[in-house]
N, C-alpha and C positions, 0 to 999 in steps of 0.2 A: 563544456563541449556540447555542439549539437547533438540533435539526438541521429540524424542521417550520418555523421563521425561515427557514433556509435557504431548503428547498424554495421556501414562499410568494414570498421574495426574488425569485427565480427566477423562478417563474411571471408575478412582477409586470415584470420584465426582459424577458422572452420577450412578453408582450404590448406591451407598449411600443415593444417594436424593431420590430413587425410595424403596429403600427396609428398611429402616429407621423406614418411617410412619409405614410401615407395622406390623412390629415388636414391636414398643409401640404401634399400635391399639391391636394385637395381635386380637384372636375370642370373643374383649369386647360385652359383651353384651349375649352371646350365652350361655347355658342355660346347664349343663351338665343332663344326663339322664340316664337310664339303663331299657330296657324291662324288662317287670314282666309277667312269666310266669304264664299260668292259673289258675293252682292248687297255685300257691304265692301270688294271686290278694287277698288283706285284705277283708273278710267279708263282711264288712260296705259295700265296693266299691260295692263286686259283689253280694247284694242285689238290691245295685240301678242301675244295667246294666240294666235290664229290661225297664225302663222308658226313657232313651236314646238311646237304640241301633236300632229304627226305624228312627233314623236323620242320616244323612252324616252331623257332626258336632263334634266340639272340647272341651272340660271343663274342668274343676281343681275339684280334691277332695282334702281334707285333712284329714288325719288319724294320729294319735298319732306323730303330730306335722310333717311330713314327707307330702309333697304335690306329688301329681299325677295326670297326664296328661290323658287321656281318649280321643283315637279320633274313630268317628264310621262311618260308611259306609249307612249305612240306611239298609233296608231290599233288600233282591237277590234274585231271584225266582232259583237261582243253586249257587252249590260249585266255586269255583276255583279265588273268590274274593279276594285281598289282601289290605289288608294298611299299611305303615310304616310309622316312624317319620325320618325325615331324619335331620332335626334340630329344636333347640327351639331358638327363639331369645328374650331377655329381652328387653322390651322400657323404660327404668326409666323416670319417671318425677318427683321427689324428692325422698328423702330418702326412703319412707316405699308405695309411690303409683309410681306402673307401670302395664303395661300391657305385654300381652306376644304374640306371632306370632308363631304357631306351619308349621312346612315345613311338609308336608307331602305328600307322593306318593303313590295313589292308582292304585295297575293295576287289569285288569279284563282277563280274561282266555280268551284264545287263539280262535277264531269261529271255528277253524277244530278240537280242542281240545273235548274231552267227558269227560264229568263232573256231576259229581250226579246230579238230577233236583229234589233238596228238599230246601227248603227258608231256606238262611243262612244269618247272621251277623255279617259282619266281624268288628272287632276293635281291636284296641290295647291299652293296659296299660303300661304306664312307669313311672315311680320313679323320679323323679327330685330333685338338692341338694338346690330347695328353703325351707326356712324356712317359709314366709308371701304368700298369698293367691294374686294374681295379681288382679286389678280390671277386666280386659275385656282379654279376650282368642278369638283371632283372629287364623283363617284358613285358610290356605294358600296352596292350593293342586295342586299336577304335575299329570295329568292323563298320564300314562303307557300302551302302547299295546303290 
């Protein structure tokens, strides 16, 4: 065999071993989602906004079998507060008990920025395609400036 056979070999070896794993790991575990917009947040949920949106904090609702993620900011003395989910991760420990790891990135408005000064609460609702309620919702957040 050439010795450039070789090399190529190699090279074809060394990528394989590295992008393989990858590929069967694929994003196990991660949590698919879709933002719900205001006017689409079910009833139920956005009765009970009120009693959570004074925490910087993460929770699960469940409405006609369809689970929902809720993550909140606490209270702001001004506008210009954001939050997003940027991923959800699944932890399974057997079949029907796991917990979940919400990613999320809060940023807060700019200091040279002018922004209404009235207490605001920012949070987000999203839709996730679990079907079983996780036992524990962990928070996981990237402050943004």
């Amino acid at each position: 065999m050439k010795k450039s056979q070789i090399i190529a070999l190699a090279i074809i070896l060394i990528i394989a071993l590295v992008f393989i794993p990858r590929l069967i790991k694929g994003n196990k575990g991660e949590i698919r989602f879709s933002t719900v917009n205001e006017e689409d947040i079910p009833e139920k949920i956005a009765e009970s906004l009120p009693k959570y949106i004074m925490e910087e904090r993460a929770l699960t609702c469940k409405y006609k079998d369809e689970v929902y993620v809720v993550v909140t900011r606490g209270e702001k003395n001004s506008k210009g507060y954001e939050v997003k989910i940027d991923k959800i991760v699944k932890e399974k420990y057997s079949k029907d008990i796991f917990d979940i790891t919400v990613y999320a990135k809060f940023t807060d408005p700019d200091l040279n920025e002018i922004v209404e000064q009235e207490y605001d609460y920012p949070y987000i609702v999203v839709k996730t395609n679990l079907k079983i309620m996780p036992q524990e919702v962990h928070l996981d957040i990237d402050y943004i400036q």
